[in-house]
C-alpha positions, -999 to 999 in steps of 0.1 A, spaced: 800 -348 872 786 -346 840 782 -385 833 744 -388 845 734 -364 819 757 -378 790 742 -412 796 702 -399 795 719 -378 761 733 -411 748 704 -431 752 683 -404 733 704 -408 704 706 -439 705 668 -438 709 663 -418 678 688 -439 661 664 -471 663 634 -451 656 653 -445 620 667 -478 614 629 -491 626 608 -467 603 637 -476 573 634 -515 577 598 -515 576 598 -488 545 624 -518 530 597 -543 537 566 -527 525 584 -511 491 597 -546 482 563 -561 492 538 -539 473 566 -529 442 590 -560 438 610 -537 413 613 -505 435 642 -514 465 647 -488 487 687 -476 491 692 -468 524 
């Protein structure tokens, strides 16, 4: 009976995951917006 704490795991990573793909796309933005030459790699 370990799927209750699997799916609260999951959910964290996936949690964390957007938190990362949210701070990067708004680094993308404000790089490309304030240095038009400078693109962040991700």
């Amino acid at each position: 009976m370990n799927k209750p704490t699997f799916t609260i795991q999951d959910s964290m990573q996936r949690k964390i995951k957007y938190e990362n793909y949210k701070f990067i796309f708004e680094n993308n933005i404000y790089v490309k917006f304030h240095h038009p030459t400078k693109h962040v790699i991700i």
